[in-house]
Each structure stands twice: as C-alpha cells, then as structure tokens.
N, C-alpha and C positions, 0 to 999 in steps of 0.2 A: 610614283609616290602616291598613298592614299589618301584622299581625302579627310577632311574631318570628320564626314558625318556615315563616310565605310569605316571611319576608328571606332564611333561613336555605334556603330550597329553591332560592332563586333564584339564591343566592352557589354551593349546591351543583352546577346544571343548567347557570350560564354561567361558572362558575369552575373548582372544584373536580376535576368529575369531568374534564369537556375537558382539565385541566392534568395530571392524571392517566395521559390516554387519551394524553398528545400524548409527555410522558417516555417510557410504557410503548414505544410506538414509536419513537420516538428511538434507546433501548437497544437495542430486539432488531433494528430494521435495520440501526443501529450495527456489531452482532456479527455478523449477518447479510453484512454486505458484507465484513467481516474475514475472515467464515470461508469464503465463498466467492475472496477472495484468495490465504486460504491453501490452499482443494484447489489451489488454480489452480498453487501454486509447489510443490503436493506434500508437503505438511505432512499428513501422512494421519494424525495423534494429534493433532494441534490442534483439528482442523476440528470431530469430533463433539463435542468437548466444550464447544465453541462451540455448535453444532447444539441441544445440548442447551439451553443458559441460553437461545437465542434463544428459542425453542419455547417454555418457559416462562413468559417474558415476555409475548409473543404471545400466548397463551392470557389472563394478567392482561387484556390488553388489547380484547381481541375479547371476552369475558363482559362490559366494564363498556360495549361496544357492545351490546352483546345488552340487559344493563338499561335500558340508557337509548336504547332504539332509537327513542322516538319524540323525540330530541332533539339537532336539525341539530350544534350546538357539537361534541357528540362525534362525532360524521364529521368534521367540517370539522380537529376535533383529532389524527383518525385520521389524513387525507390532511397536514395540514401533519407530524406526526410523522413520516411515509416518508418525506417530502422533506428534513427536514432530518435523519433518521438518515442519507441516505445521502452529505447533505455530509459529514457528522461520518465517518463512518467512513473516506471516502476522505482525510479531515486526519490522521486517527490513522492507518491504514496510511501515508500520507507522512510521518509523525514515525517510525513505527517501522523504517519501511524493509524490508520484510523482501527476503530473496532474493538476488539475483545480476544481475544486467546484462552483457551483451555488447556491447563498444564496438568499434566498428571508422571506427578511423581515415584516410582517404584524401588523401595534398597529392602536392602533384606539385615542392614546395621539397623539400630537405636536413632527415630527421627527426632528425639523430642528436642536438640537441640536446634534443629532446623526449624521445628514446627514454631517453638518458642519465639526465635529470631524472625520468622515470616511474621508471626500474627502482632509483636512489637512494631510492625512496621506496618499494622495495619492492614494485610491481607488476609481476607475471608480464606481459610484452609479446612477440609475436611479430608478427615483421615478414616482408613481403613485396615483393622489385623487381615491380613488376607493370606492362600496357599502358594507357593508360585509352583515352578519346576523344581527346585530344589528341597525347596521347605518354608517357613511361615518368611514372610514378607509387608512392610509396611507401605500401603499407598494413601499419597499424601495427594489429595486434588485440588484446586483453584480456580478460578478463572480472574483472570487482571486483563488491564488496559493494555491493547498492545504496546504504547511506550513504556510501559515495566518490564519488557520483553527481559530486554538486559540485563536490567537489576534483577529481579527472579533469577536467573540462569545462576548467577555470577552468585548468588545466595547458595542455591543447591550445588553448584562447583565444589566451593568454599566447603562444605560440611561431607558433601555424600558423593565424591566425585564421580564414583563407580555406579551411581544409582543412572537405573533405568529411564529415559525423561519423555515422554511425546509430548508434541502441541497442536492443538486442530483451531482453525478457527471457529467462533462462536457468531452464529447472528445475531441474536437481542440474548442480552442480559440485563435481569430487574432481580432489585431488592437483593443484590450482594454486597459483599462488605469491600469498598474499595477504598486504598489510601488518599486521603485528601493530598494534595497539590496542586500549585500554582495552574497548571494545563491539565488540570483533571477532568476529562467529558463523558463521565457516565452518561449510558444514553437513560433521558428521560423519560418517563413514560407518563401519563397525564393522574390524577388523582382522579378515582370515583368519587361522584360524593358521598357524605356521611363518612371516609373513613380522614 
C-alpha cells in the first residue's frame, strides 16, 4: 500500500504542478498575444507594461519546467498552455476590439440610401462615382472603431448585399467623424497650441 506522501508526490507530478505550468502559460501568452496586437495598432504605453507581467509569468513558469524537468506532464502542460493562451488572447482582443478599421465599400446599385442611413448614425463616409469592370460603380469609404465592425456590416448587408466589401486595419486615425457612444475610444491625439 502507498504511502501518503507517494499519493501526495503523485497528485503533485500529474496534477498540481502541470496545472500550475499550463495557467502560468495560459496568462503570459494570453498577454503576450495582446501586447503584440497592441504594438501592431501603435499603443506604444500599453505594450511594455504588458511586456512586463508576460515575462514575469514566463519566468513562474519555465523554473517549475526547470524543477520538474524529468517529468513529461509539465511539457506536455507547457505546450497545451501556448496553445490555448493564444486562443484566449485572440477572444479577448475580439471582445475588446481595440483600433480602427477601414471599410471600403464597392456596388454598382444607387448608395444613397445606405450612405444616408450610415451618416444618420453618425459615421464619417466618403464617397466616390468610380469605373469598375463592368461599368460605373459607387465607392463608399470610412473608417470606424473596430466595435462598429458589426453594425457597419449588418448596414451594408441590409441595403447592398451584393456590394463589394474589404477591411484593412488602420493604425492612427485623427479628426474623423466617429459616432458618439457609451465605449467610444477614439484615439486621441494631443492639441497644438493656438488651435
């Protein structure tokens, strides 16, 4: 019969520490994938302080590798922890939305009622008569907050199903016309003086 403290080494080597090892990475890829989203849109005060708690964690993590190096659970805890830190973090950058998007819309029907209903709702829209492949064509462009992502879409759905759509992201956008809301975060840019 075993001992209490061979139960107790056993719960610690296939339980414990692996549950340990698989969080700690979880976290810091987690953060990891955020803060590399956020150099990406230019958030250059986010990111290290990000940089920082990853590293941290990381380190938690890779020492309780180093202890228990002769025991698989903690790799196999390390690699499943990367892989789902980095679902998780790319769920939580799509709740948070951060950023800006550029939409540009292309139909080759009559936009004005789309254009109407966009700029009622308060987004900056500039339009263009344009050629396409076929013949004359209207592009309709914007750039909004990526949580508008959806309501945009679901606008242009609604009127122009057939129209053409791309999106790119945007790094800094100043001085456009964005709908006020509750979680509204244009980014801001500082005033010169004089104006």
């Amino acid at each position: 019969m075993e001992s209490l403290a061979d139960v107790s080494s056993q719960i610690n080597v296939w339980l414990l520490t692996p549950l340990l090892i698989f969080l700690a990475r979880v976290c810091d890829v987690t953060i990891g994938t955020i803060r590399i989203i956020s150099l990406s849109r230019g958030r250059r005060v986010f990111a290290p302080i990000l940089g920082f708690f990853e590293i941290l964690i990381w380190l938690f993590a890779i020492r309780q590798i180093f202890a228990h190096v002769d025991q698989i659970p903690a790799f196999v805890a390390y690699a499943a922890g990367f892989a789902a830190g980095n679902f998780v973090g790319i769920l939580i950058e799509d709740k948070i939305a951060l950023g800006h998007l550029a939409i540009r819309a292309i139909t080759a029907d009559d936009a004005s009622d789309l254009i109407r209903a966009l700029r009622a709702a308060n987004y900056g829209v500039t339009t263009v008569a344009a050629e396409g492949q076929s013949g004359k064509v209207q592009l309709i462009f914007m750039v909004i907050l990526r949580k508008e992502y959806e309501r945009v879409m679901e606008m242009i759905a609604r009127t122009h199903p057939k129209a053409f759509v791309s999106v790119s992201d945007v790094r800094a956008a100043s001085e456009g016309v964005f709908p006020r809301r509750e979680y509204s975060t244009a980014l801001r840019f500082p005033r010169r003086k004089g104006k």
